[in-house]
N, C-alpha and C positions, 0 to 999 in steps of 0.2 A: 600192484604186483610188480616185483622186479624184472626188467629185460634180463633176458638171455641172451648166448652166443646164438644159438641154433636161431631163437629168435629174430636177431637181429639179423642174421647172415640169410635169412629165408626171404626177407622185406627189401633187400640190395636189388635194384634194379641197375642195370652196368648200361651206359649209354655209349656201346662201341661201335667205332668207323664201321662205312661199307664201302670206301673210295677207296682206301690202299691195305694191301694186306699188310705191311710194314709197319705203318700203324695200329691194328688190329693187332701183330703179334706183342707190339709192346704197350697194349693195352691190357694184353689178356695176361702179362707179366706182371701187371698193376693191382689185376684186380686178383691174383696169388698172392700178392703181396701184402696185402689190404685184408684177405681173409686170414691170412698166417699173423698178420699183428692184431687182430682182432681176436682169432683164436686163442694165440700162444700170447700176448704181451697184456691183452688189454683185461682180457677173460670176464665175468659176468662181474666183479666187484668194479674194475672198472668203467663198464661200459655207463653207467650216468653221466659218467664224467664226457664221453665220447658223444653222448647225444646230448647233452645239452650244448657242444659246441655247434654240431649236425644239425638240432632241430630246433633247438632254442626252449629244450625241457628235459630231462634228466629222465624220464619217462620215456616209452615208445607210445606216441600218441597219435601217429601219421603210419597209415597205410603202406607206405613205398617210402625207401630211404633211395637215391637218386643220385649215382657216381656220372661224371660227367671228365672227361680228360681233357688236359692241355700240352701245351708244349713248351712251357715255363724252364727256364734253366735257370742256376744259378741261386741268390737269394731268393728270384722269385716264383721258384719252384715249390716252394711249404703250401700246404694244405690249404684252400679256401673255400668255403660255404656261402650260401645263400639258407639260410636257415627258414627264411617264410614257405619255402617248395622243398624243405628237405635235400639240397642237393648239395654234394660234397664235389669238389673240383680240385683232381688228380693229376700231377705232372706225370707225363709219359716218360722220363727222361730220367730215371734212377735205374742205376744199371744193376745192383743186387737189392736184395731184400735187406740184408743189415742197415745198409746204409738209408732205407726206405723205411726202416723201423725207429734207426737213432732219430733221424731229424723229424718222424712225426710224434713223436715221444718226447724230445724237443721243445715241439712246437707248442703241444698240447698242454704240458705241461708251465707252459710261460704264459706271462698274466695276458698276452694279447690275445691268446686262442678264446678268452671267456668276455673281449671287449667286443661291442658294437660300433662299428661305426657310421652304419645308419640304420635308420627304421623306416 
């Protein structure tokens, strides 16, 4: 059976701060962000592509998909996974959504988002 939006977006578990609210607000701008490209950019054709980066199957085959934030600027702010736990790892540090959708559209798109490098 093919993943859905709604599917997918019901399984996001968001692992946000309780130390500072400062954090927490540009966390909670992340994970807007992360729905609206998932909604609007990625849509159900898609989304294979977005979990086999996430989970390491093109399939929703894992209970809980598992957003986690950082504080990455710069190059090394793009998107990182841990795919074995399902968890995707979000720079807090994009200050609109366009520019949170170019570079993960981007990313995903280039051959590294489909590399491993390690198991």
């Amino acid at each position: 059976m093919r993943p859905t939006v709604p599917g997918v977006l019901s399984r996001i578990k968001y692992e946000l701060s309780d130390h500072s609210i400062t954090l927490r607000c540009a966390e909670e701008r992340i994970k807007e962000y992360l729905e609206i490209f998932i909604e609007d950019h990625i849509g159900d054709l898609g989304l294979p592509k977005l979990l086999q980066y996430w989970t390491a199957s093109n399939i929703l085959v894992v209970p809980t998909l598992h957003v986690s934030f950082t504080s990455q600027e710069g190059a090394g702010r793009c998107p990182f996974v841990n795919s074995c736990i399902a968890q995707l790892n979000l720079s807090r540090m994009f200050v609109s959504c366009e520019e949170f959708v170019h570079e993960f559209k981007c990313y995903l798109n280039s051959g590294e988002a489909q590399e491993f490098d390690s198991i």
